[in-house]
Backbone as numpy.savetxt, mean C-alpha at the origin, in Angstrom:
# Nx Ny Nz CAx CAy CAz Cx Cy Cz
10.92 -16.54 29.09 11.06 -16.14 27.70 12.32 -16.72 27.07
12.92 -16.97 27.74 14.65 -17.85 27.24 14.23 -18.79 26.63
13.49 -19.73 26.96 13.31 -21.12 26.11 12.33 -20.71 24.74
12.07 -19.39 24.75 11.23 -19.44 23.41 12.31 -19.34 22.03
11.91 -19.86 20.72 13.10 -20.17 20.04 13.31 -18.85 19.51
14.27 -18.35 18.75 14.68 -17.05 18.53 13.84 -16.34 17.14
13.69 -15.58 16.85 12.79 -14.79 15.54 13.76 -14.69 14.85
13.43 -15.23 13.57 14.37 -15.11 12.42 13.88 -14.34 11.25
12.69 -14.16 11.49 11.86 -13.81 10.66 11.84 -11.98 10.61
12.41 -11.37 11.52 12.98 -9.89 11.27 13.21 -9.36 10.35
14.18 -9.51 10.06 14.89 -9.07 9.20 14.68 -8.81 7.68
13.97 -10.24 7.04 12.82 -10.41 5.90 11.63 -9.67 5.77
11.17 -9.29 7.40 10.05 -8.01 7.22 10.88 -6.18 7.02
11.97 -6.71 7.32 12.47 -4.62 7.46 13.19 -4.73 6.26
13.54 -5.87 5.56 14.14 -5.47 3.96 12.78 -5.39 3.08
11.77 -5.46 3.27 10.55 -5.10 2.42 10.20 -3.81 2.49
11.09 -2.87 3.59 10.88 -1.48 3.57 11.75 -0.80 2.35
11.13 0.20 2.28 12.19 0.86 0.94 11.85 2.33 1.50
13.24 3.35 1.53 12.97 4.79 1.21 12.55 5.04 -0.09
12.59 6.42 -0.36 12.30 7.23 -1.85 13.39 6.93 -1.92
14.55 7.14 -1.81 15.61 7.28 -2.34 16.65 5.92 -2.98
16.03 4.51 -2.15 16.62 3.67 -3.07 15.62 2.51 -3.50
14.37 3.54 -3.51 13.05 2.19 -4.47 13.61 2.26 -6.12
13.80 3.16 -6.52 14.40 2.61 -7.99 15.04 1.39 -8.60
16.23 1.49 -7.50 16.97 0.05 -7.88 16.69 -1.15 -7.28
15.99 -0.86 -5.99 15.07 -2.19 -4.94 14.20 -2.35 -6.25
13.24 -1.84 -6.80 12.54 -2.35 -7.58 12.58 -2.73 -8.88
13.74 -2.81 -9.38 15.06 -2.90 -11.01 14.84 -4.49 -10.61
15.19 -5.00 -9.24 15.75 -6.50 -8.55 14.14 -7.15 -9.00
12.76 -6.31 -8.72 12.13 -7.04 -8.69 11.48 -8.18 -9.73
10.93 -9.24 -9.83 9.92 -9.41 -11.21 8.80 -9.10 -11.18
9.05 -9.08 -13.13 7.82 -8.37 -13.73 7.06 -9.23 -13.75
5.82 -9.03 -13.97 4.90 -7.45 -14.16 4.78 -7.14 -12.75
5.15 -5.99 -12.40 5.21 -4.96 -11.35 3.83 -4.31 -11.04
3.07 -5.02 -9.54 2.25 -3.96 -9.59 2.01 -3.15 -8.51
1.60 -1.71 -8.50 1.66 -0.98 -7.70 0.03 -0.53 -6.94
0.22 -0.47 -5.54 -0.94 0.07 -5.01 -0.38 1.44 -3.86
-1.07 1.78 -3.31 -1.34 2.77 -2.38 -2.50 3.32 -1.30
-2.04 3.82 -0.47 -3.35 3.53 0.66 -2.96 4.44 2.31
-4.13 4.39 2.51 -2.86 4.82 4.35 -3.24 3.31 5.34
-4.25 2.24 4.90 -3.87 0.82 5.26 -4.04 1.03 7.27
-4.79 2.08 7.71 -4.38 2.08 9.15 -5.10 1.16 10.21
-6.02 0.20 9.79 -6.24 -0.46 10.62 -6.30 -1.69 9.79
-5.32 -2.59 9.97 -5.56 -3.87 8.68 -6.65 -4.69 8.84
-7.55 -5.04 8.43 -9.06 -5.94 8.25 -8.88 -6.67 6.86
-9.98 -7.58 6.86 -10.39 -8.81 5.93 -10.17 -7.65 4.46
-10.93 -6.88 4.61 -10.85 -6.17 3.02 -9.72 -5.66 2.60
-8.79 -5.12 3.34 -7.44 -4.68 3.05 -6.37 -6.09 2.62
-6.54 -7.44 3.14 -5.59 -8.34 3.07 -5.96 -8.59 1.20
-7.68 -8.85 1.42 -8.14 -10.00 -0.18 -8.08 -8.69 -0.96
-7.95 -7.38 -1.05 -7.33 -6.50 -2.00 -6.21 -6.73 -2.18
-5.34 -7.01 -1.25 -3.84 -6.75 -1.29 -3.60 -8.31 -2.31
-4.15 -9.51 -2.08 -4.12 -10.13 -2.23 -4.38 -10.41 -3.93
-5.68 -9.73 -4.04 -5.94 -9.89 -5.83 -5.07 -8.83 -6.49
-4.57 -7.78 -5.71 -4.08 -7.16 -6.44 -1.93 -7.41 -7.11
-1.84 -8.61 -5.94 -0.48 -9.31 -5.96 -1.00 -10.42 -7.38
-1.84 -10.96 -7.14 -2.20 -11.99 -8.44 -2.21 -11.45 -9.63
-2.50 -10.22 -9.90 -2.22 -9.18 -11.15 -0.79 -9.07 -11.88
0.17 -9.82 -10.91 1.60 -9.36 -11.24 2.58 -10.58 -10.59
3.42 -10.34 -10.46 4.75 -11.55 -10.33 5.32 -10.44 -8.79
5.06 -9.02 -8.49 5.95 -8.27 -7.51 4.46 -7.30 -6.81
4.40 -7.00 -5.79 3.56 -5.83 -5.30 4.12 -4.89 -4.62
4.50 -3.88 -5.16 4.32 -2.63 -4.30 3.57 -1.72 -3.70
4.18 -1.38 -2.02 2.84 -0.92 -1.58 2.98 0.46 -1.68
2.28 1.73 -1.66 3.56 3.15 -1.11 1.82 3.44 -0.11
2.78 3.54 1.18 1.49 4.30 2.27 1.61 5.80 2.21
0.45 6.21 2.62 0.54 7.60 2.75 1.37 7.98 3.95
2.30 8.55 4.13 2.70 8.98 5.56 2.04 9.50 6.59
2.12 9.94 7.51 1.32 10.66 8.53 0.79 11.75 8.56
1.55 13.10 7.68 1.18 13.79 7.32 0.38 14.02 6.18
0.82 13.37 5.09 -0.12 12.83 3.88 -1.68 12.40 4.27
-1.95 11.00 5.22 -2.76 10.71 5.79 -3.84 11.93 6.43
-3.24 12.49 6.99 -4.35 13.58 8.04 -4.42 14.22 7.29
-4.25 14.59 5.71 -4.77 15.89 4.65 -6.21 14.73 4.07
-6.22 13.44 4.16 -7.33 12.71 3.40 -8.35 13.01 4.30
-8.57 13.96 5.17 -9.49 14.40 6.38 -10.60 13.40 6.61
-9.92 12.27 7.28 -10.48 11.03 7.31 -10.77 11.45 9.32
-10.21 12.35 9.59 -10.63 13.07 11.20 -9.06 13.04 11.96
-8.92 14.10 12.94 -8.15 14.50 13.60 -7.25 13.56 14.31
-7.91 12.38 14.30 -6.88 11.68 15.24 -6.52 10.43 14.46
-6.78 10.76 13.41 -6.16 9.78 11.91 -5.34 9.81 11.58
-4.05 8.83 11.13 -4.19 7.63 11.46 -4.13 7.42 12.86
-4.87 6.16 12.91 -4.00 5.73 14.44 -2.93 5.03 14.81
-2.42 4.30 13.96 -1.33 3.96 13.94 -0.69 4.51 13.07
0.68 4.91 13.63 1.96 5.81 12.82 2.19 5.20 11.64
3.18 5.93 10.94 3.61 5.57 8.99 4.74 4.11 9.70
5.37 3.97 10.43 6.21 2.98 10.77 5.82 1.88 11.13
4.43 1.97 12.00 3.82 0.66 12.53 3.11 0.14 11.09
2.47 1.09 10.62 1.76 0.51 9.11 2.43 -0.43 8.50
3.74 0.49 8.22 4.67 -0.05 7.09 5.12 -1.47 7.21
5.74 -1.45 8.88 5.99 -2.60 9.57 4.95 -4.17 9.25
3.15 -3.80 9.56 2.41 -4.36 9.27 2.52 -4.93 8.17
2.20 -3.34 7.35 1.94 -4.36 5.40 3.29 -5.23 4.97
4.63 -5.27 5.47 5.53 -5.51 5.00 5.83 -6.88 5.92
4.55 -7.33 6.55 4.49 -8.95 7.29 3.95 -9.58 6.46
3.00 -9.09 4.79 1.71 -9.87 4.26 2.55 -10.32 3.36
2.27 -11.49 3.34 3.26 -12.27 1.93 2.43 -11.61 0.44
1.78 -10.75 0.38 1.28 -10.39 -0.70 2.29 -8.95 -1.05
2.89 -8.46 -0.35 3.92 -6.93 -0.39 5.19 -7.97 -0.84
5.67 -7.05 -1.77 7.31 -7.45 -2.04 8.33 -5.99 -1.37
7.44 -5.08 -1.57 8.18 -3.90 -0.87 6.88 -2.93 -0.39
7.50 -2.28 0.76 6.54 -1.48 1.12 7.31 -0.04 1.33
6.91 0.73 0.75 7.50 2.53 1.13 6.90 3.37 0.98
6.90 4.68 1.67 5.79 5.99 1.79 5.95 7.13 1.00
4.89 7.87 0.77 5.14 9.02 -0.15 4.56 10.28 1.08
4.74 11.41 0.73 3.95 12.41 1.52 3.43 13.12 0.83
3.28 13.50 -0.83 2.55 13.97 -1.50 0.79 13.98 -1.23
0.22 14.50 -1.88 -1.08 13.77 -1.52 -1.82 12.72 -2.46
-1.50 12.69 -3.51 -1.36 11.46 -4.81 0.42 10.87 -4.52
0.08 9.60 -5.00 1.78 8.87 -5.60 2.10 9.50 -6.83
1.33 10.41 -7.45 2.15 10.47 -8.56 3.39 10.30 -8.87
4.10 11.35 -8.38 5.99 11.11 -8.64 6.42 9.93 -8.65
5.95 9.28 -7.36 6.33 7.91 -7.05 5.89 6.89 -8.37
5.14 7.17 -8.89 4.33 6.00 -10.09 5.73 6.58 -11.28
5.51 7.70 -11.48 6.34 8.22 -12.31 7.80 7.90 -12.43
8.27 7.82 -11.32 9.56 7.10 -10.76 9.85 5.97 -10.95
8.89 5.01 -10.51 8.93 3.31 -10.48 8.93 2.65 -12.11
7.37 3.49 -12.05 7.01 2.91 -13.48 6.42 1.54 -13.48
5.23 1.50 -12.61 4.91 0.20 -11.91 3.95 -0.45 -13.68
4.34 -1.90 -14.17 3.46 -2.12 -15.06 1.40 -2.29 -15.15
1.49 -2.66 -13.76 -0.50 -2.17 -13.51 -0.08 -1.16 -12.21
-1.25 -0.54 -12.32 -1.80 0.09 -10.74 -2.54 -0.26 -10.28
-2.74 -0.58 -9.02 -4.69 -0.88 -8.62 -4.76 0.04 -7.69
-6.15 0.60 -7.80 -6.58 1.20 -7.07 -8.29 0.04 -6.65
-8.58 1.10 -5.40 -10.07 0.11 -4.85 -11.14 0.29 -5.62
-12.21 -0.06 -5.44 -13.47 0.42 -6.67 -14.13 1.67 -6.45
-13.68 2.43 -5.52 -14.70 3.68 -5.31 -13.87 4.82 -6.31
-12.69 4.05 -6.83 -12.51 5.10 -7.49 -12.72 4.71 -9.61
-12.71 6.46 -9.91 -12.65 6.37 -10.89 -11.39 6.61 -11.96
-11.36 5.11 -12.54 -9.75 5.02 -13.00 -9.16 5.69 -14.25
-10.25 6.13 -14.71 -10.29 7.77 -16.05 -10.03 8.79 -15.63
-10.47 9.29 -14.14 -10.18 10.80 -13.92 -8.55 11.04 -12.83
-8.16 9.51 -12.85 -7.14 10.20 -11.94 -5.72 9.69 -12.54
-4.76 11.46 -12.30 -3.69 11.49 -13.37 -2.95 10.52 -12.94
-2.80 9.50 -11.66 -1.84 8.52 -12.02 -2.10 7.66 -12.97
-3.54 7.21 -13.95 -4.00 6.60 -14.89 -2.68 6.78 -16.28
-3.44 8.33 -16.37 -2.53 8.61 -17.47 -1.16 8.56 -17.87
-0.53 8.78 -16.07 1.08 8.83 -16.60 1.32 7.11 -16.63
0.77 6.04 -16.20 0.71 4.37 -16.36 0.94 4.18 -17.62
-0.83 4.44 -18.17 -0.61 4.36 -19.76 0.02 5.06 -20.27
0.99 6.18 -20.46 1.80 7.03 -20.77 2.82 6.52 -20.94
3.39 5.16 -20.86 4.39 4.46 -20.76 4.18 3.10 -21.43
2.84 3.20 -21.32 2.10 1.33 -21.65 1.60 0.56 -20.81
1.34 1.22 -19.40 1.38 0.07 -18.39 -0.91 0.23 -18.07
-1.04 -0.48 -17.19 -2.63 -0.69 -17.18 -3.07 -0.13 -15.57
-3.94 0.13 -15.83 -4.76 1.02 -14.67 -6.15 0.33 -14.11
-6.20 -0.86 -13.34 -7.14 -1.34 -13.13 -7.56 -0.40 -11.55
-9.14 -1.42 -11.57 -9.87 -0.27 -9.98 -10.32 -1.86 -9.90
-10.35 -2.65 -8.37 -10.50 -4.03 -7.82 -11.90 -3.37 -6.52
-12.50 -4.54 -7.01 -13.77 -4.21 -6.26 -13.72 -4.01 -4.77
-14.54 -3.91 -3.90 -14.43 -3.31 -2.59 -14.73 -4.82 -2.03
-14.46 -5.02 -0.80 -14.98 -6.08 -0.62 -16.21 -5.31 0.93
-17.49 -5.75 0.48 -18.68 -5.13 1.02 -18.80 -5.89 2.36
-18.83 -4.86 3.15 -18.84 -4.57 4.68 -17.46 -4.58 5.76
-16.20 -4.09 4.67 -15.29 -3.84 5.25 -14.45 -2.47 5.20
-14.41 -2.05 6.20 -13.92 -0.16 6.47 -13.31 0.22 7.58
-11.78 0.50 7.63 -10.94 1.37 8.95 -12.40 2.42 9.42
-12.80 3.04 8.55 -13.71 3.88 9.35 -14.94 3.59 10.22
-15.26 2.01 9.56 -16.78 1.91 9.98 -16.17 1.28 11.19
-15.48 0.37 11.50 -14.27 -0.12 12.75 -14.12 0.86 13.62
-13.75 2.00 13.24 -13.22 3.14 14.48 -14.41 3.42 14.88
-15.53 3.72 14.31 -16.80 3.96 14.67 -17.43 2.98 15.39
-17.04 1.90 15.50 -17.95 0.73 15.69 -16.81 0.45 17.23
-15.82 0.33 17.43 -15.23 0.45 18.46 -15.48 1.41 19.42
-15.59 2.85 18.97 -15.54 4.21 19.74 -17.41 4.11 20.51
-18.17 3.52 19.59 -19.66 3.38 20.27 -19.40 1.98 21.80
-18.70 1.36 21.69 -18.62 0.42 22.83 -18.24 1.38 24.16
C-alpha cells in the first residue's frame, strides 16, 4: 500500500459537510441561484445521481439536507432503515460533483432549514405534490420557485433492499 499515491481528495469531500449551525454563512459564500433538495439518499442508485444531477442544472450551487437517522426511521420506510448511517450518507452525497454542500436536519420536513437558507428553487421528486407542501409556500413567500423533477422509472432504495433480501 506504500507505493499507492496519497488521497488528496479528502478533505474537498468533508468541507462539503455543513452543521445547522454554520450553513448560513457556508451558504452566503455560495452562487446564486441556490438550489435546495432533501432526502434520506440511503442507498445511492442511477435515479438518485440524474435527480441530483437535473436538479444542480436548475441553479449555479446544490444543497443537499439528509434526513438524519432518527428523522429517517419516522418516514416508516421499515425498522432497519436506513442502512447506512446519517455520516456514511452524508460522506457519499458530498463525493457527487452535483452537491456543493451537504447537511442534516432531524425535523421531519426541512422546513426551518428552507426557512433559514432561503434556498432560490427547491426540488423535490415527482411523487410529490408541490401545492400541498408548506415548504412550497415559505419558498414563494420570499420569491423563490418550487419545482417537483420527474422520477426516473425503475429506480428505488426500496425496490433494491427488496430485490437483494429475496437472493
Amino acid at each position: 500500500m506504500s507505493d499507492l499515491p496519497a488521497f488528496s481528495g479528502l478533505s474537498s469531500l468533508t468541507d462539503k459537510l455543513c452543521d445547522r449551525d454554520t450553513i448560513k454563512a457556508r451558504v452566503a459564500h455560495l452562487p446564486r441561484p441556490l438550489v435546495f433538495t432533501n432526502g434520506v439518499f440511503d442507498v445511492l442508485h442511477r435515479g438518485h445521481v440524474m435527480y441530483l444531477a437535473q436538479a444542480r442544472a436548475l441553479g449555479a450551487s446544490l444543497v443537499l439536507a439528509l434526513n438524519t437517522d432518527a428523522s429517517a426511521k419516522r418516514l416508516g420506510k421499515g425498522p432497519d432503515r436506513p442502512l447506512n448511517n446519517e455520516a456514511d450518507r452524508a460522506f457519499v452525497m458530498a463525493a457527487l460533483a452535483s452537491t456543493s454542500l451537504v447537511t442534516w436536519f432531524d425535523e421531519d420536513t426541512p422546513l426551518e432549514l428552507i426557512a433559514h437558507i432561503q434556498p432560490d428553487i427547491l426540488v423535490k421528486g415527482g411523487d410529490y405534490d408541490m401545492q400541498k407542501l408548506a415548504e412550497t409556500r415559505v419558498v414563494q413567500a420570499y420569491g423563490g420557485r418550487a419545482l417537483a423533477l420527474p422520477f426516473v422509472d425503475g429506480y428505488s432504495t426500496t425496490a433494491l433492499v427488496r430485490k437483494i433480501r429475496a437472493i
